[in-house]
C-alpha positions in Angstrom: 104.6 89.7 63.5 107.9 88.8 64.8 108.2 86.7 67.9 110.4 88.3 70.6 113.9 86.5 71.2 113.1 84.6 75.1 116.1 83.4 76.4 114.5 81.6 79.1 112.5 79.5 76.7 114.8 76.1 78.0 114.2 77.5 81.6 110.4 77.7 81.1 110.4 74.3 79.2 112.0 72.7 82.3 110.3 74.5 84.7 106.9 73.4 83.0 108.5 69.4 83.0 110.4 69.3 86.2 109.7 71.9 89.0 105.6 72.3 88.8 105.3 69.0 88.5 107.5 68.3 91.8 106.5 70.2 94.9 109.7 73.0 95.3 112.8 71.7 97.1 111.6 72.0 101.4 112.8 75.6 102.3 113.2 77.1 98.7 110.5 78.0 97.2 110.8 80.1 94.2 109.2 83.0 91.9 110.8 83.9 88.4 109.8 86.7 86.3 111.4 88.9 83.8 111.6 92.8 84.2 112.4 94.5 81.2 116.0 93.5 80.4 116.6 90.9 83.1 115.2 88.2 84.9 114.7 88.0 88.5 114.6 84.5 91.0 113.5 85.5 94.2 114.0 82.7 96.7 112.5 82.3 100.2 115.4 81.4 102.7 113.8 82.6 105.9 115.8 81.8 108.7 119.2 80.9 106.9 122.3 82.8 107.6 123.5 85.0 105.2 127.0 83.8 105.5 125.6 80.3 104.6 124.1 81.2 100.7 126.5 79.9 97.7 125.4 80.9 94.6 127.5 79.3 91.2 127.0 78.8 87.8 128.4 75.8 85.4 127.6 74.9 82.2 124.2 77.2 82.1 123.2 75.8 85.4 123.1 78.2 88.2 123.0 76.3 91.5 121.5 77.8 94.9 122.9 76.2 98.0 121.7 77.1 101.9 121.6 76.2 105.3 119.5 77.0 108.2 120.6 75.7 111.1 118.6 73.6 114.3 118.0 76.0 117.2 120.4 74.5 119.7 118.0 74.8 123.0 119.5 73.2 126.3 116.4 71.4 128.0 114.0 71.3 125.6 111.1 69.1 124.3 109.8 69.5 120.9 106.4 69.7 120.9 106.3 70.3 116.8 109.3 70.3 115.0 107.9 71.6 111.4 110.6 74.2 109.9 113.2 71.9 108.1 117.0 72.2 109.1 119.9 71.4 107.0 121.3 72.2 103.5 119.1 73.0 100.7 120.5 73.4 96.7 118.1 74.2 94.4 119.5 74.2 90.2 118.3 76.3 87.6 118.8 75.0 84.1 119.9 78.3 82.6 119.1 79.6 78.4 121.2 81.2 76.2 121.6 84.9 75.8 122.3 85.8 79.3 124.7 87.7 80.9 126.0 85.1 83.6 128.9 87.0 84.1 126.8 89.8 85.6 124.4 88.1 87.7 123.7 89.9 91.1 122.2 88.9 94.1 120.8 90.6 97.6 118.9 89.1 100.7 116.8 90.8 102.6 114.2 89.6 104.8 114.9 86.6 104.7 114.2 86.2 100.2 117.4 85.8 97.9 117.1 87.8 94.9 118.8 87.3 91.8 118.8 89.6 89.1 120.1 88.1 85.7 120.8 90.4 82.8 120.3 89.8 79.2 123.4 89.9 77.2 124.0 92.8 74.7 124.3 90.4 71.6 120.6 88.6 72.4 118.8 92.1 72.7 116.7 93.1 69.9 117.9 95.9 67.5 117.3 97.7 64.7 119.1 97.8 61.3 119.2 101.8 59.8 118.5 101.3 55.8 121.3 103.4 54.3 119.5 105.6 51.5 122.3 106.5 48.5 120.5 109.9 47.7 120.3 109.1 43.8 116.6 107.8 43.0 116.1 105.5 39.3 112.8 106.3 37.7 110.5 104.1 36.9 109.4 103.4 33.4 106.2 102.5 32.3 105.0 101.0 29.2 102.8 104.6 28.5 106.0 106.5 28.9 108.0 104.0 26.6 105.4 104.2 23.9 105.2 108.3 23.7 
């Protein structure tokens, strides 16, 4: 049985080492999955303005940077001050056989979804066996004895 080509296999490696072992970076959490031939990252950035999300890639590391900004309140008290406020990066160690050049991403609701293609040359495909049309027969001892 063949095993299927995973492109991700580095990214689940350091996922496994580095981000379950470490709670997520405060304010981006993080859900990856693969959906026929892509992966997607969905990313919670409730609160952040659009205008504010900076996506890049470098050397098979695609880096996530956001800001949510403090409520600027005249004549207030905090009573709780829980949400955190700032700028947030969050890197994604990136394997080969990707398509970086066609990543997309969307936000909605207040989650960052990237979609990241596999690339043509790391999809499986089949090999046609050319058949000449001439067929050798086979000899067999009985046949060579008669």
């Amino acid at each position: 049985m063949a095993t299927r080509y995973d492109p991700f296999r580095e990214m689940d490696r350091w996922l496994a080492n580095t981000v379950r072992q470490t709670p997520p970076a405060p304010g981006m959490p993080l859900d990856l999955y693969r959906e026929g031939e892509a992966f997607v990252a969905k990313v919670d950035l409730p609160g952040v303005d659009p205008s504010t999300i900076d996506i890049d890639v470098e050397d098979r590391t695609l880096t996530i940077r956001a800001e949510r900004r403090q409520d600027e309140a005249e004549n207030v008290q905090w009573l709780t001050h829980e949400r955190p406020t700032g700028t947030f990066a969050r890197q994604l160690a990136l394997g080969h056989g990707l398509a970086l050049d066609r990543i997309e991403a969307g936000y909605a609701d207040g989650v960052l979804t990237l979609t990241i293609p596999v690339a043509e040359e790391a999809k499986p495909r089949k090999i046609q066996v050319a058949h000449t049309g001439t067929s050798t027969p086979v000899r067999t001892e009985e046949a060579a004895t008669a």
